[in-house]
C-alpha positions in Angstrom: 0.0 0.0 0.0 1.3 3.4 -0.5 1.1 6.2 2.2 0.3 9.1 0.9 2.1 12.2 2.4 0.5 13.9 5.3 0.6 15.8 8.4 1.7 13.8 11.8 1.7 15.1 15.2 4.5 13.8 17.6 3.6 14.2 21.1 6.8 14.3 23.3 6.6 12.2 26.4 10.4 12.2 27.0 10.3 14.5 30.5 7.5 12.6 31.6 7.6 8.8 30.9 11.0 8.7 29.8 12.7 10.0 33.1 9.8 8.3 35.1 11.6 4.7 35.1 15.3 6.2 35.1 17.0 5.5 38.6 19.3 8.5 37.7 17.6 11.6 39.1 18.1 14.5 37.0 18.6 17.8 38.3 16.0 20.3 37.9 17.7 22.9 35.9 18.9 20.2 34.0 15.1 19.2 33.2 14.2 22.7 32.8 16.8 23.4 30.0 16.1 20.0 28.5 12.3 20.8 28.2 13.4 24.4 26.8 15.0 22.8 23.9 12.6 20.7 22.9 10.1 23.3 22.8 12.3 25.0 20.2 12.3 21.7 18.0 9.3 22.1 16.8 7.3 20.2 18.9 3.6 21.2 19.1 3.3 19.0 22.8 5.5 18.2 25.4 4.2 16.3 28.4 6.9 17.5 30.9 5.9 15.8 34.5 3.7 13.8 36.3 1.8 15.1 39.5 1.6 11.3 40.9 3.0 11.3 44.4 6.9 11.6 45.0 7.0 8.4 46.9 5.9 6.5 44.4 7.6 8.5 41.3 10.7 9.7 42.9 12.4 10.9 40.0 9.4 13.4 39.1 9.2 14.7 42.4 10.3 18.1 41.1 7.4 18.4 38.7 6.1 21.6 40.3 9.4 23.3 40.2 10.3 22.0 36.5 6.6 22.8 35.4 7.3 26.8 37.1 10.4 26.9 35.9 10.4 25.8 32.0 10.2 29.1 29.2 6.2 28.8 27.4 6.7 28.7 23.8 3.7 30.2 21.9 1.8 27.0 20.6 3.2 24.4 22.1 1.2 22.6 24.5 2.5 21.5 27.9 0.6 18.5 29.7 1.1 16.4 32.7 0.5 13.5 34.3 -2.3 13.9 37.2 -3.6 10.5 39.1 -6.3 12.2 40.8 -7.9 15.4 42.8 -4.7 16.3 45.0 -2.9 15.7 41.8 -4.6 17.8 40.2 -4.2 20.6 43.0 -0.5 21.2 42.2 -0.6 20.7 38.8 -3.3 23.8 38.2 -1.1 25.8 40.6 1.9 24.5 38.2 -0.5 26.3 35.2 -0.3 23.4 33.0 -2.2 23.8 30.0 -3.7 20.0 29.5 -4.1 17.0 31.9 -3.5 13.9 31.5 -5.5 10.9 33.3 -4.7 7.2 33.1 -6.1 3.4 33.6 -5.4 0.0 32.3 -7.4 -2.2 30.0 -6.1 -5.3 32.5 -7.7 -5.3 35.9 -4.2 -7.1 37.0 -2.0 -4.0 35.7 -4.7 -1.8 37.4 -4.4 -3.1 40.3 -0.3 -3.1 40.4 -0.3 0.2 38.5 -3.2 2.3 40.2 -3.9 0.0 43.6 -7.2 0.1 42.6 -9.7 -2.0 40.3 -11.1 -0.6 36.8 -14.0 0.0 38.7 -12.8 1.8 41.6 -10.7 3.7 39.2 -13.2 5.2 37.0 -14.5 7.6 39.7 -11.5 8.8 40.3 -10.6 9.7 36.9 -13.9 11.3 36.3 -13.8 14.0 39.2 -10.5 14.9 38.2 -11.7 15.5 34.8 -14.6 17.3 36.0 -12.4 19.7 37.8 -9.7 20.1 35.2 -12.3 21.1 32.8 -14.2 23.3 34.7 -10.5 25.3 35.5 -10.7 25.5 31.6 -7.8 22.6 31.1 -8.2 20.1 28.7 -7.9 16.8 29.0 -6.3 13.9 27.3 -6.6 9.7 28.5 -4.5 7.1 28.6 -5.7 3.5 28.4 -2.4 0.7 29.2 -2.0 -2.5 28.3 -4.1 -2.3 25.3 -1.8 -5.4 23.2 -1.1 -7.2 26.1 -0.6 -7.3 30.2 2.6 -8.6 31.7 0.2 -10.4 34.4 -2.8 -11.5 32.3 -1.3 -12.2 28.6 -3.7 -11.4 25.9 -5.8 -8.3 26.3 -9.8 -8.3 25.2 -10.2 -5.4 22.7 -13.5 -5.2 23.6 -11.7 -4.1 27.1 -10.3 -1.7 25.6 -13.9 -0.2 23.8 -15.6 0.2 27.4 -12.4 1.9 29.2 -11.9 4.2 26.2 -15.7 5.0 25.9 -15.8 5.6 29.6 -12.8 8.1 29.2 -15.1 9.6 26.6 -17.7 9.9 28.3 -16.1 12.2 31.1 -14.9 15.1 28.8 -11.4 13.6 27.6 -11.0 15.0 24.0 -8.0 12.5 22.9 -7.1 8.4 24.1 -3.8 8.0 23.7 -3.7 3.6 23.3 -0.3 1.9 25.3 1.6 -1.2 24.1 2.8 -0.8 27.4 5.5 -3.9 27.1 5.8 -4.1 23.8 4.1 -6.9 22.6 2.3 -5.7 19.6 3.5 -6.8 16.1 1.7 -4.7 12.9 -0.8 -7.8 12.1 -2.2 -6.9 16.0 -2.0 -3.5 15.6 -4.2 -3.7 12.1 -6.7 -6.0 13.9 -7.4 -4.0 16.8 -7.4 -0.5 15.0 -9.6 -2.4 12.7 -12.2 -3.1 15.7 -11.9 0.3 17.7 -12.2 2.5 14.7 -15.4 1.3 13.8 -16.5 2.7 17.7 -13.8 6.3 17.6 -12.6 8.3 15.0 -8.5 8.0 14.2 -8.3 11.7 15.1 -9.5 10.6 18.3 -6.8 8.2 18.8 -3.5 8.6 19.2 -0.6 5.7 19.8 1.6 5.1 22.2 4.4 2.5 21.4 7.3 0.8 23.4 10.5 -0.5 21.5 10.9 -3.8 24.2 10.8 -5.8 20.6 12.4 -3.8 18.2 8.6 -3.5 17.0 7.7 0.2 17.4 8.2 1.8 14.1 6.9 -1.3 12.2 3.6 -0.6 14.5 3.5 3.2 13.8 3.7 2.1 9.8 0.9 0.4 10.1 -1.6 2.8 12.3 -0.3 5.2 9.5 -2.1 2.6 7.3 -5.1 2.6 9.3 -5.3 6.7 9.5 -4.2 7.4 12.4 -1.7 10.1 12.5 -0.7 11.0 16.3 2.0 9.4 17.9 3.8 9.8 21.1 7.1 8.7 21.9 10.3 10.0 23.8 13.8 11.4 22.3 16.6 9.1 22.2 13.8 5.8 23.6 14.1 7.1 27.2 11.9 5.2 29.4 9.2 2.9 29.7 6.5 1.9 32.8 7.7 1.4 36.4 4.7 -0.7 36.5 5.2 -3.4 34.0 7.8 -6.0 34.0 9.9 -5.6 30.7 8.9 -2.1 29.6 11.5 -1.2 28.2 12.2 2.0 25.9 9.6 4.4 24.7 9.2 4.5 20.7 12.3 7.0 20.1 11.2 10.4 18.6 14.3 10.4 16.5 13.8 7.3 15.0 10.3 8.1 14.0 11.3 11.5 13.2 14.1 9.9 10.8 11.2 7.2 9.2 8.6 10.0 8.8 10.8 12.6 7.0 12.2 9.9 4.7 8.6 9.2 4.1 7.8 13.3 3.2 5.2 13.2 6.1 5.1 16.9 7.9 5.7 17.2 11.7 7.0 20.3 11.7 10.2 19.4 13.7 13.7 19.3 13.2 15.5 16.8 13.3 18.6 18.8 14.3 17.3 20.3 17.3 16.0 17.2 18.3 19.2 15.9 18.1 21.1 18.6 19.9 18.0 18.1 22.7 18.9 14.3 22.9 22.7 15.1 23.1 22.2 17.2 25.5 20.1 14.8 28.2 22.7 11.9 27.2 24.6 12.6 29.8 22.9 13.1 32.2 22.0 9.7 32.9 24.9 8.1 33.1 24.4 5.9 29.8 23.8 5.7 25.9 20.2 6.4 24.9 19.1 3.5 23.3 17.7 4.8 20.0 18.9 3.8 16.5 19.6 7.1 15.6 21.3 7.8 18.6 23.7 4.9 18.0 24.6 5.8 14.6 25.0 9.2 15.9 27.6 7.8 18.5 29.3 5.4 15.5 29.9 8.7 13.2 31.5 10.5 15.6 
């Protein structure tokens, strides 16, 4: 099949679940100039913290200071991580401009993830969105586990329909669907956009990829396929869930960067910048970012 040229929109996830399973703690200047540099890439949306509690996401525990701290770029969005009312609290004191709220597709990952069933979750979710909206944020949803569950296996799309409708259904204007461990292959992928877009429309959706199998660009090839056209992922494949066993690296921006300008698809980043931006956070954790690009960066030099 040929793909057509057309707009995609990268959502940055890099300062938020890319640094949220690092056991490196990065200083808070540090985060600030990092997230300063992306905004100048490009980027439309960087989601630069999570307002989860310290104890339990210790390197994020800065998030108000990072989130007061960072320069606003005209048009770029900057979103956050909230679990919940007192979440919620800090982060509209921190003036972020969209929050995000989050649940599993798997009761088991729930319960390790949230403490809390689907059920008990959903309640939660929905006053914080009630509030966010009403203090004129936006709101975006996460569903995990979506192409599998490190505890359950195999993952019932039709799971997946009533979490997402019920995320809907509270005022979240945008889903954004994990592969959480990185299961999926592209003939899952196809199967399951297959069912869900007959419920939502692709600019509904967006995608949310981990590399744990090599398998993340493959899978945004073929959701590009299916229409869908927003995609998050992290520079240089920082991260992954502290929650799932074998989460490994986000989906790297600069790998998907690299596919979709080969491919004449607009983003409207560069690819420089985002480079500089990835060279510059190397560092400070101690180790090589795991992205292909990043690697054949490192071999050139």
């Amino acid at each position: 099949m040929r793909i057509e040229p057309r707009s995609i929109c990268i959502k940055e996830v890099g300062p938020r679940d890319g640094l949220q399973n690092e056991s490196v703690f990065v200083d808070t200047q540090d985060k600030i100039a990092w997230i300063n540099q992306l905004s100048h890439s490009g980027l439309s949306y960087i989601e630069i913290t999570s307002f989860v509690h310290p104890k339990w996401i210790p390197a994020l525990a800065d998030a108000v200071e990072v989130a007061q701290g960072i320069e606003r770029v005209p048009g770029v969005t900057y979103a956050a991580l909230v679990p919940n009312a007192r979440g919620l609290e800090r982060a509209l004191a921190a003036n972020i401009d969209e929050v995000s709220i989050f649940l599993s597709a798997s009761e088991a990952h729930n319960q390790s993830n949230i403490n809390k069933s689907i059920q008990e979750t959903l309640p939660i979710l929905g006053e914080t969105a009630r509030e966010a909206l009403a203090a004129g944020k936006s709101v975006r949803g996460y569903v995990s586990t979506v192409f599998g569950c490190p505890y359950e296996g195999a993952v019932p799309v039709e799971n997946v329909i009533r979490v997402t409708e019920a995320l809907f259904e509270m005022g979240v204007r945008e889903v954004s669907l994990g592969d959480t461990i990185g299961v999926a292959n592209p003939r899952q992928v196809h199967d399951v956009l297959e069912v869900l877009l007959k419920h939502f429309d692709a600019g509904q959706l967006a995608m949310h990829f981990h590399d744990t199998r090599g398998m993340a660009v493959a899978n945004v090839l073929t959701s590009i396929e299916m229409g869908m056209s927003i995609f998050d992922s992290s520079v240089g494949g920082l991260g992954g869930c502290p929650y799932a066993p074998g989460a490994s690296g986000n989906l790297a921006t600069d790998d998907l960067l690299y596919m979709l300008d080969g491919m004449g698809m607009k983003t409207g980043v560069d690819a420089e910048k985002l480079k500089a931006a990835a060279l510059f956070i190397q560092p400070k954790m101690g180790r090589s970012l795991p992205s292909h690009s990043m690697q054949a960066c490192q071999a050139e030099v």
